[in-house]
DSSP file (Angstrom, degrees, kcal/mol; ACC not computed):
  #  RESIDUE AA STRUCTURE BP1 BP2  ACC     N-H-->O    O-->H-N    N-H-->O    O-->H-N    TCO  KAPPA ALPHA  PHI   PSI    X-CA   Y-CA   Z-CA
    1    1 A X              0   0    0      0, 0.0     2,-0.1     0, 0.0     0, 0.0   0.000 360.0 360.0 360.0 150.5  -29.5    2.3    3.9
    2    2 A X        -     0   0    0      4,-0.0     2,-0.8    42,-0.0     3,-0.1  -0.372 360.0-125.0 -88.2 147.5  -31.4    3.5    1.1
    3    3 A X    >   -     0   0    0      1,-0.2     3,-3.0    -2,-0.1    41,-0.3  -0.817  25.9-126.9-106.8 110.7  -34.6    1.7   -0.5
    4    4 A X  T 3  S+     0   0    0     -2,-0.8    40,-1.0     1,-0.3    41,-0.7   0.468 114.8  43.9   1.8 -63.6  -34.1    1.0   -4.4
    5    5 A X  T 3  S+     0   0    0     38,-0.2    -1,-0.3    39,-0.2     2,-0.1   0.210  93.0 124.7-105.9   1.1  -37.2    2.8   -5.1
    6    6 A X  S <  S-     0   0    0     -3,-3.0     2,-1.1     1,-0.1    38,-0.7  -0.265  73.0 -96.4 -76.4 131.5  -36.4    5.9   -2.5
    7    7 A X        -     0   0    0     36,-0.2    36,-0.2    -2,-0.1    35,-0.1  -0.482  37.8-116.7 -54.1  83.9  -36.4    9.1   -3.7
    8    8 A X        -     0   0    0     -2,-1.1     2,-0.3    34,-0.2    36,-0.1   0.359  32.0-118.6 -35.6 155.6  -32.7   10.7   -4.8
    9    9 A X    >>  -     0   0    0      1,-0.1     3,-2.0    35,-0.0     4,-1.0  -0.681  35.7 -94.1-116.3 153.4  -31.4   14.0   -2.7
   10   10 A X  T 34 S+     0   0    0      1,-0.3     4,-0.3    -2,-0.3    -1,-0.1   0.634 122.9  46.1 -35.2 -35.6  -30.9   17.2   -4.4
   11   11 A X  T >> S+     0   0    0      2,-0.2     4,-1.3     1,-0.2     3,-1.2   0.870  96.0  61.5 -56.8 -51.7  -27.5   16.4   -4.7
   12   12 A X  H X> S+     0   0    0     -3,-2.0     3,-3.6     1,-0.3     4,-2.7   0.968 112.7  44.5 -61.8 -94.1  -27.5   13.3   -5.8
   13   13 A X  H 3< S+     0   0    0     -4,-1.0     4,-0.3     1,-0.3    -1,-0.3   0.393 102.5  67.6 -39.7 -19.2  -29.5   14.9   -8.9
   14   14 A X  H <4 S+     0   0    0     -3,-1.2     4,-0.4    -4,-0.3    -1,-0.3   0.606 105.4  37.2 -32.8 -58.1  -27.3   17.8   -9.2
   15   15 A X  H XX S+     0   0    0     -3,-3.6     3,-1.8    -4,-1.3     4,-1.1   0.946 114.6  63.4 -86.6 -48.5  -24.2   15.9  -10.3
   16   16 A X  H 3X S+     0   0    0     -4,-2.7     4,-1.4     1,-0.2    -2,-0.2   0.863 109.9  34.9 -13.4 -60.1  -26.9   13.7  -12.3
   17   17 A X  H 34 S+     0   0    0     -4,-0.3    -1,-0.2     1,-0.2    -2,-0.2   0.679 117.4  57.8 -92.0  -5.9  -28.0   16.6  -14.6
   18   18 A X  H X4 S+     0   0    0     -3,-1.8     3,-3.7    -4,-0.4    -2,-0.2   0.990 105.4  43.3 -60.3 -82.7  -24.7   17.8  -14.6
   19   19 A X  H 3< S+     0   0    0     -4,-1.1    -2,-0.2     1,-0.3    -3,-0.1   0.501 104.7  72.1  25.3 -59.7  -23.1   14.8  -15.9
   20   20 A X  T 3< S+     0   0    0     -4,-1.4     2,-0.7    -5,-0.2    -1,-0.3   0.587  71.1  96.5 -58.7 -23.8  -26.2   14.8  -18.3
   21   21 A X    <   -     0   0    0     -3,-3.7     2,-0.2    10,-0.1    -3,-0.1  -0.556  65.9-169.1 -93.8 124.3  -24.7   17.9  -20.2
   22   22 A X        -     0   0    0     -2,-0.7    -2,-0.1     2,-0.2    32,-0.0  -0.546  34.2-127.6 -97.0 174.6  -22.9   16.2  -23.3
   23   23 A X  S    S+     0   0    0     -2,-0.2     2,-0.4     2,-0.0    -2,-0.1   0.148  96.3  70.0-124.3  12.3  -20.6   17.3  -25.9
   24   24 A X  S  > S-     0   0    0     34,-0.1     4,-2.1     1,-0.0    -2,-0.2  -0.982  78.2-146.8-101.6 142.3  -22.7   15.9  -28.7
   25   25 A X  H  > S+     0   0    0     -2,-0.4     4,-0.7     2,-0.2     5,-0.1   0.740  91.4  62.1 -83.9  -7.3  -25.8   18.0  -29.0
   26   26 A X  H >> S+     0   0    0      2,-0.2     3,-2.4     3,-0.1     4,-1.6   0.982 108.9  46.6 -77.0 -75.5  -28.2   15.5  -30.0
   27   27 A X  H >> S+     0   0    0      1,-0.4     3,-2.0     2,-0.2     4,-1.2   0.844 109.9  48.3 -12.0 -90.5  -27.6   13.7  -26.8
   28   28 A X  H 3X S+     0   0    0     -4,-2.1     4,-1.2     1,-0.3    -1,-0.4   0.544 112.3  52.0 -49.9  -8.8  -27.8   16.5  -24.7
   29   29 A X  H <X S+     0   0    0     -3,-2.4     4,-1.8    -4,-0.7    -1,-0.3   0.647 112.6  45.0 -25.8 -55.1  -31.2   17.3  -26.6
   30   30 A X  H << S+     0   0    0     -3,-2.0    -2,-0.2    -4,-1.6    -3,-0.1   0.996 121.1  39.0 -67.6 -66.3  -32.4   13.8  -25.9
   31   31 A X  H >X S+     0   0    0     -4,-1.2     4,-2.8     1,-0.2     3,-1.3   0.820 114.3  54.5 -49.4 -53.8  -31.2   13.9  -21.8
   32   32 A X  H 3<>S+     0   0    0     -4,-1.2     5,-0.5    -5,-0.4     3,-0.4   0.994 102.7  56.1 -62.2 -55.0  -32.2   17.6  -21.4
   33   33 A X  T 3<5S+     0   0    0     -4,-1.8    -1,-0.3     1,-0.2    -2,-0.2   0.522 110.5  51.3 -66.7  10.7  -36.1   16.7  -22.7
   34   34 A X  T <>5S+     0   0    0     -3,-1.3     4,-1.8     2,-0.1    -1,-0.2   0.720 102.3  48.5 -84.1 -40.4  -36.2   14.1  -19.9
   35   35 A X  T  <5S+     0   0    0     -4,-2.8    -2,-0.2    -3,-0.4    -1,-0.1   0.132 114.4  53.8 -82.7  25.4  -35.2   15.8  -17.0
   36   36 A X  T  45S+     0   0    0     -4,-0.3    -1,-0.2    -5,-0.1    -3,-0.1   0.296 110.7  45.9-121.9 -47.0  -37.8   18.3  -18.3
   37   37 A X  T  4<S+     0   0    0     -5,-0.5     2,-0.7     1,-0.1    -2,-0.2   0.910  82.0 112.0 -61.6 -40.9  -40.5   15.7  -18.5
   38   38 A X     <  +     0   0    0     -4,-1.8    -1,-0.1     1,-0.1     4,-0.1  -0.356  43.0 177.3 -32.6  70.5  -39.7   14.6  -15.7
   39   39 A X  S    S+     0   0    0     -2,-0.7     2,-0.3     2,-0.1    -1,-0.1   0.757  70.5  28.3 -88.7 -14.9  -42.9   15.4  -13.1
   40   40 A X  S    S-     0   0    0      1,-0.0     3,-0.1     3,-0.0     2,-0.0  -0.934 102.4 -79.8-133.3 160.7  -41.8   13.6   -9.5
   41   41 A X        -     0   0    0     -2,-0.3   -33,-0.1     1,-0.1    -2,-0.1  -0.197  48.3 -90.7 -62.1 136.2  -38.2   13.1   -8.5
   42   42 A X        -     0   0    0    -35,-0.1     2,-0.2    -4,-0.1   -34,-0.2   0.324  37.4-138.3 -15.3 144.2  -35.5   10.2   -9.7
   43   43 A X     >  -     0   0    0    -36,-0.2     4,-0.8    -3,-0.1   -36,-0.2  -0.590  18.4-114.4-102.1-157.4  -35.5    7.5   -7.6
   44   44 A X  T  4 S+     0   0    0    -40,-1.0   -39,-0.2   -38,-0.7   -40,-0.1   0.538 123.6  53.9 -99.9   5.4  -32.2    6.0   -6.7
   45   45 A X  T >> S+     0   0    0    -41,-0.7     4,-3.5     2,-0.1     3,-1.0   0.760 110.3  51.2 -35.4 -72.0  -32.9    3.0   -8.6
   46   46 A X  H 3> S+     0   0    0      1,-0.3     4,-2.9     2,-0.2     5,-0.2   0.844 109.3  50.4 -51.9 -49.0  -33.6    5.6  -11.6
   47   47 A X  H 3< S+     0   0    0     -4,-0.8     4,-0.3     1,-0.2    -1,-0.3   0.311 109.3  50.9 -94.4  22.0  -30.2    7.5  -11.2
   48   48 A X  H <> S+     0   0    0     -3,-1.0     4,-3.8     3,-0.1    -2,-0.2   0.667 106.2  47.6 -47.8 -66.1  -28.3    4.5  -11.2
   49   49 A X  H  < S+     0   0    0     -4,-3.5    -2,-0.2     2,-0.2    -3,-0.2   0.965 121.6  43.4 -70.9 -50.7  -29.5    3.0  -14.2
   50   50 A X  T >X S+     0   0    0     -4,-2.9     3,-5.1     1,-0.2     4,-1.6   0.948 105.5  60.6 -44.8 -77.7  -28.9    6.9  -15.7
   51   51 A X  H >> S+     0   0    0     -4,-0.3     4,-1.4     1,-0.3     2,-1.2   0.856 112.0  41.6 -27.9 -62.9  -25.4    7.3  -14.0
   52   52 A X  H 3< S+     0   0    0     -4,-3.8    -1,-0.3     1,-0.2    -2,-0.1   0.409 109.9  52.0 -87.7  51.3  -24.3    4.0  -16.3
   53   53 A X  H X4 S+     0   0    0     -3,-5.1     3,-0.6    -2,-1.2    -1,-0.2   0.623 112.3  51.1-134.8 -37.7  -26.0    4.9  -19.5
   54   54 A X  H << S+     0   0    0     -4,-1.6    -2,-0.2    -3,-0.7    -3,-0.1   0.395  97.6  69.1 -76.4  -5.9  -23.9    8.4  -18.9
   55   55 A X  T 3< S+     0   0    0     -4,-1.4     2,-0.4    -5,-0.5    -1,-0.2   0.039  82.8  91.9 -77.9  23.1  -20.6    6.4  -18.4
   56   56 A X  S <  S-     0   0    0     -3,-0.6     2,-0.2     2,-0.0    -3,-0.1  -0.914  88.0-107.7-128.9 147.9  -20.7    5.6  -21.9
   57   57 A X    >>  -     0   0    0     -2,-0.4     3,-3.8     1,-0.1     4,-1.1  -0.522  38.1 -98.7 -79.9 142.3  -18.8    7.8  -24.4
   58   58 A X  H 3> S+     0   0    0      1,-0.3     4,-3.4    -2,-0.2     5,-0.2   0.516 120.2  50.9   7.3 -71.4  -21.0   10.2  -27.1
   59   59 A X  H 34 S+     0   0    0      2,-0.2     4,-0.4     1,-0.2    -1,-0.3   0.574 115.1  35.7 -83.8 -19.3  -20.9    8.4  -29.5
   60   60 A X  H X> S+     0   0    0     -3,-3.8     4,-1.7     2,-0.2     3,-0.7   0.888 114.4  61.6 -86.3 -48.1  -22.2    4.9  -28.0
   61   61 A X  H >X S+     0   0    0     -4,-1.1     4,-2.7     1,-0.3     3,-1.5   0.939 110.5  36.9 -36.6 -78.7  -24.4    6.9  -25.9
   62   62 A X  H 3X S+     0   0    0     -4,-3.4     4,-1.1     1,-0.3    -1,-0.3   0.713 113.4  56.6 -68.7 -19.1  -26.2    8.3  -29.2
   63   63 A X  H <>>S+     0   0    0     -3,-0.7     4,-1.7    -4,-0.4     5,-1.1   0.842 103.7  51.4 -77.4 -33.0  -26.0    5.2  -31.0
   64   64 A X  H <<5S+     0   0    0     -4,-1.7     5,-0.2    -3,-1.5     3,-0.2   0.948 115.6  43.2 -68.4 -64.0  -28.0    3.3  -28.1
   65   65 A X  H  <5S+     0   0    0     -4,-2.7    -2,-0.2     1,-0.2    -1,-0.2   0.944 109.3  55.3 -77.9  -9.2  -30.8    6.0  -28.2
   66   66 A X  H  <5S-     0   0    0     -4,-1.1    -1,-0.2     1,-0.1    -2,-0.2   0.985 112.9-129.0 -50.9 -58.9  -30.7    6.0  -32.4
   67   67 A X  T  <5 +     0   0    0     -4,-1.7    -3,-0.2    -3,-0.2    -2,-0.1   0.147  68.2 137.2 121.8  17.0  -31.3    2.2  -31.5
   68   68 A X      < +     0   0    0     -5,-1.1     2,-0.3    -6,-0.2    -4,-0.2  -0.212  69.3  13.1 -63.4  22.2  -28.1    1.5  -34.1
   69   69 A X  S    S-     0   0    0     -6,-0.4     2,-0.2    -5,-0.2    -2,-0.1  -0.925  90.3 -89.8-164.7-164.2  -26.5   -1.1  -31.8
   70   70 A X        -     0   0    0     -2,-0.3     2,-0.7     1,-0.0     3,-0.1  -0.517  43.4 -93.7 -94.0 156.9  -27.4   -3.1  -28.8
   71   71 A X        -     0   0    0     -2,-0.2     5,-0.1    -7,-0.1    10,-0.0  -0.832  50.4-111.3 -78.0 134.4  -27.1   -2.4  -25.2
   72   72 A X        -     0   0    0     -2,-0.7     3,-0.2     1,-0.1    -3,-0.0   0.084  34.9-116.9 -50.2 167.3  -23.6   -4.0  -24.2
   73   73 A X  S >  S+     0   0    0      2,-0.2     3,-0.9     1,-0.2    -1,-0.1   0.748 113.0  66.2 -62.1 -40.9  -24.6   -7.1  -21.8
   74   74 A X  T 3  S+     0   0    0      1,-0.3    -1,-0.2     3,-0.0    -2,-0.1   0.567 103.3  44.1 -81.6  -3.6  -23.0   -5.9  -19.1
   75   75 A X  T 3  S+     0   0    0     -3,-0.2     2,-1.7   -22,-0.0    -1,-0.3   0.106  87.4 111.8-118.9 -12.7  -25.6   -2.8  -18.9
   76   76 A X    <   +     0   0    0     -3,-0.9     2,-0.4     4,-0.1    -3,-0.1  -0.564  33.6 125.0 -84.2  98.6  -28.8   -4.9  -19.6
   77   77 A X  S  > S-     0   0    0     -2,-1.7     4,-2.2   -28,-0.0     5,-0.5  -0.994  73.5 -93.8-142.8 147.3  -30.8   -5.1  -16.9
   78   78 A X  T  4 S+     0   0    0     -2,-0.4     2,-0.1     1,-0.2    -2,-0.0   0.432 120.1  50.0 -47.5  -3.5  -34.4   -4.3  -16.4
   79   79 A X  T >> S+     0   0    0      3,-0.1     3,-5.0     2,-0.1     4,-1.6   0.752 111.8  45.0 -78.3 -80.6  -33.9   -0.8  -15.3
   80   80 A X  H >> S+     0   0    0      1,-0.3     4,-4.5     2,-0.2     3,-0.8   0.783 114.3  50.2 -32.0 -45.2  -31.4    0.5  -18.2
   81   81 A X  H 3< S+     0   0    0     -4,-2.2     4,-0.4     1,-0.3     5,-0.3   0.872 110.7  44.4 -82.0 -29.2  -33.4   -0.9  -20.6
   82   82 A X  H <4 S+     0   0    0     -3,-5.0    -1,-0.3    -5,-0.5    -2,-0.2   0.713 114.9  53.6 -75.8  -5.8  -36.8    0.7  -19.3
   83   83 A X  H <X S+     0   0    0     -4,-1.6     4,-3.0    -3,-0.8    -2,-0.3   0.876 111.7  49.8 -87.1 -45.1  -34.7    4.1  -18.9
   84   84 A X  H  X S+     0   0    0     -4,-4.5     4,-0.9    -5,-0.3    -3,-0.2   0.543 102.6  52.4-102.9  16.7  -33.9    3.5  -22.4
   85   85 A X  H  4 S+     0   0    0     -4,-0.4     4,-0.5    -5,-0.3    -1,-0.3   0.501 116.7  45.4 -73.2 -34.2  -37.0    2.9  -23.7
   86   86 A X  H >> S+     0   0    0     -5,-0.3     3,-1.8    -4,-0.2     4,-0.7   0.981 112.6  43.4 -62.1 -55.8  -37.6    6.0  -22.1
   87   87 A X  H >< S+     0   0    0     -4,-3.0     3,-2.4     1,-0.3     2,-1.6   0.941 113.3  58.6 -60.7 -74.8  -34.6    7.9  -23.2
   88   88 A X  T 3< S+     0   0    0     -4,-0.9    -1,-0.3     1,-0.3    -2,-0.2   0.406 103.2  51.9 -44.7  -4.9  -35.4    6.2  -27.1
   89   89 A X  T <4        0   0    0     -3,-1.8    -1,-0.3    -2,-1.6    -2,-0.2   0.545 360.0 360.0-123.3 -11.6  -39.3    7.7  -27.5
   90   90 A X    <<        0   0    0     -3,-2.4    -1,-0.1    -4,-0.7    -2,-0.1   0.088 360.0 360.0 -53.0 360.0  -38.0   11.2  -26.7
């Protein structure tokens, strides 16, 4: 079993930054200049809280880091919301 804070495997990060490529370009702009920023590896904590912020469609997606709505409820939790502080300062 994995420890929250445990570093993600190559794969793992693969599908991640894959995933990451959007079909609005401001998004994929935003996403690409993280994983660039980016100086030590995900944790799996980290790509979790990514993985559901990339289950959300374009347009919510872009709206979230615009900061033109809220994060749904079901998606607030003290990861997402420091990943999207993150993602939002980009």
């Amino acid at each position: 079993m994995l420890h929250a804070n445990a570093p993600a495997d190559a794969a793992d990060l693969s599908r991640l930054r894959w995933r990451a490529r959007r079909g609005m370009l401001e998004n994929d702009l935003i996403l690409q200049r993280y994983f660039a920023q980016r100086e030590m590896p995900l944790s799996s904590e980290e790509v979790a809280a990514l993985g559901a912020l990339l289950a959300l469609d374009d347009n919510t997606l872009l709206d979230l880091f615009m900061r033109k709505t809220p994060l749904p409820e079901e998606l607030d939790t003290p990861q997402i919301r420091g990943l999207l502080d993150t993602l939002q300062r980009l």
